[in-house]
VOGU-3710 file (C-alpha; in Angstrom, 3 decimals, decimal comma):
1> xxxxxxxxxx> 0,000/0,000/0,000  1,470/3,506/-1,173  2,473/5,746/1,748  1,017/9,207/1,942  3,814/11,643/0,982  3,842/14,738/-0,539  6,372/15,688/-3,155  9,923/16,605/-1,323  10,733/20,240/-3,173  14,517/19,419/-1,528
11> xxxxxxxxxx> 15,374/17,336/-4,828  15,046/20,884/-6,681  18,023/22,144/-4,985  21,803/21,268/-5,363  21,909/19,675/-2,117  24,889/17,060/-2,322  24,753/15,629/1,228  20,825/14,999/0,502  21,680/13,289/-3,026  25,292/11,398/-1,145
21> xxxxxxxxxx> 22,815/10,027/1,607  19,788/9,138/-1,164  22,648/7,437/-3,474  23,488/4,898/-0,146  20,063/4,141/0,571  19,375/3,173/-2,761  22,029/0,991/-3,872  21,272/-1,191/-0,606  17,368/-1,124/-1,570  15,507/-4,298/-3,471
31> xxxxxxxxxx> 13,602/-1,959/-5,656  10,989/-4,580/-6,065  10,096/-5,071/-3,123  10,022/-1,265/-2,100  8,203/-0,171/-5,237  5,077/-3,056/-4,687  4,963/-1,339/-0,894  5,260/1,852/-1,991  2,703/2,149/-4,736  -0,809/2,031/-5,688
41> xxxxxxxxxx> -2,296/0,714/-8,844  -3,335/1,485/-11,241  -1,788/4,954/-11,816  -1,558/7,185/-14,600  1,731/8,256/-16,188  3,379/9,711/-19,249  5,400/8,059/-21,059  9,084/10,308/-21,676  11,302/8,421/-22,668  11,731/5,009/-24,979
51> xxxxxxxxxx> 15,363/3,624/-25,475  14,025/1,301/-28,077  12,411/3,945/-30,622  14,020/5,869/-33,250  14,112/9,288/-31,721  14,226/10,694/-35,168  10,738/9,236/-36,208  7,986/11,381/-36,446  5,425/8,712/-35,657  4,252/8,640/-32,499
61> xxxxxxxxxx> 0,828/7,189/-32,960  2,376/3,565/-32,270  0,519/2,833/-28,869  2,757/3,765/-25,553  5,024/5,746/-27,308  7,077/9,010/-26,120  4,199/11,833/-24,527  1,378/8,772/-24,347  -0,302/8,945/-20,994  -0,814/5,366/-19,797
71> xxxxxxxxxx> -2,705/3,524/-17,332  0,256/1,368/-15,389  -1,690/-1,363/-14,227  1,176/-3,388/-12,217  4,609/-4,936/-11,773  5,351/-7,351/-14,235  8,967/-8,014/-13,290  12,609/-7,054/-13,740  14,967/-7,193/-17,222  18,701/-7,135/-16,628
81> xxxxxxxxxx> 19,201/-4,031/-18,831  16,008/-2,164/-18,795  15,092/-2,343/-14,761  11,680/-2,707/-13,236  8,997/-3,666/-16,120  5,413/-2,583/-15,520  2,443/-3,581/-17,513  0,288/-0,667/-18,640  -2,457/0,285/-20,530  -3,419/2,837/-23,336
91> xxxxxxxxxx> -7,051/2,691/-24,533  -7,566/-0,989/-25,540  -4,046/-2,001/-25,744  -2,177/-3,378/-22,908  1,642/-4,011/-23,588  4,386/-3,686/-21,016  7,297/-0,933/-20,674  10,201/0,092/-18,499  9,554/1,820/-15,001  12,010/4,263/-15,623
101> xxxxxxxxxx> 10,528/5,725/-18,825  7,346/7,357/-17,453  6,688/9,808/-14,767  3,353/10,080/-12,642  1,817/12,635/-14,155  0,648/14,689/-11,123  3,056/15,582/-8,261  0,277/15,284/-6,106  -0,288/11,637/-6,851  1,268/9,514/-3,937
111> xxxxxxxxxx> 2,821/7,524/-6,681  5,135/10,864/-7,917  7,631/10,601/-5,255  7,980/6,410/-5,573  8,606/6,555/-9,675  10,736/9,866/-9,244  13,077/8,111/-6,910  13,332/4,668/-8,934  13,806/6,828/-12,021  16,497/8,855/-10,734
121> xxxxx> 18,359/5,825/-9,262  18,049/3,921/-12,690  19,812/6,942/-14,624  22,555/7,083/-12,650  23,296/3,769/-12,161
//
């Protein structure tokens, strides 16, 4: 069950012992584990970022591509070089992308603060 936090305005700031101390606690943490206590689905997010597509392609009417909001629906399970994969859903289709390619879409949403942290953690890994 998601915790009730509000978003933490102390990641907009260069605060180094913040980040130094966030850095330890996360490369101890089973991100798994933490992320199915720490959220609630489903949740909406946007998708904003895809490794896989060609960022030169003008199409983005393929479903769950780059600025789709999705409906993320739960964790599927983990891939050795894209992270925690979630299964989503956009309209009818329901197909399955990386964790750390959306964002919540609201910073109000008690998911924001959950995703933000995995997402940071995965990009500077």
């Amino acid at each position: 069950m998601a915790q009730d936090k509000q978003y933490d305005t102390s990641w907009d700031d260069d605060n180094e012992e913040l980040w130094d101390q966030k850095y330890e606690e996360w490369e101890i943490r089973n991100w798994r584990d933490w992320l199915l206590e720490n959220l609630s689905f489903p949740f909406e997010a946007e998708r904003k970022e895809d490794l896989t597509s060609n960022p030169f392609s003008s199409d983005q009417n393929q479903p769950f591509s780059i600025g789709h909001v999705v409906k993320v629906l739960e964790i599927e399970g983990e891939d050795e070089d894209y992270g925690i994969i979630v299964k989503a859903k956009e309209e009818r289709k329901t197909g399955y992308i990386p964790l750390c390619d959306v964002e919540v879409t609201s910073r109000e949403n008690e998911n924001f603060w959950p995703v933000r942290e995995y997402v940071v953690w995965f990009a500077n890994q």
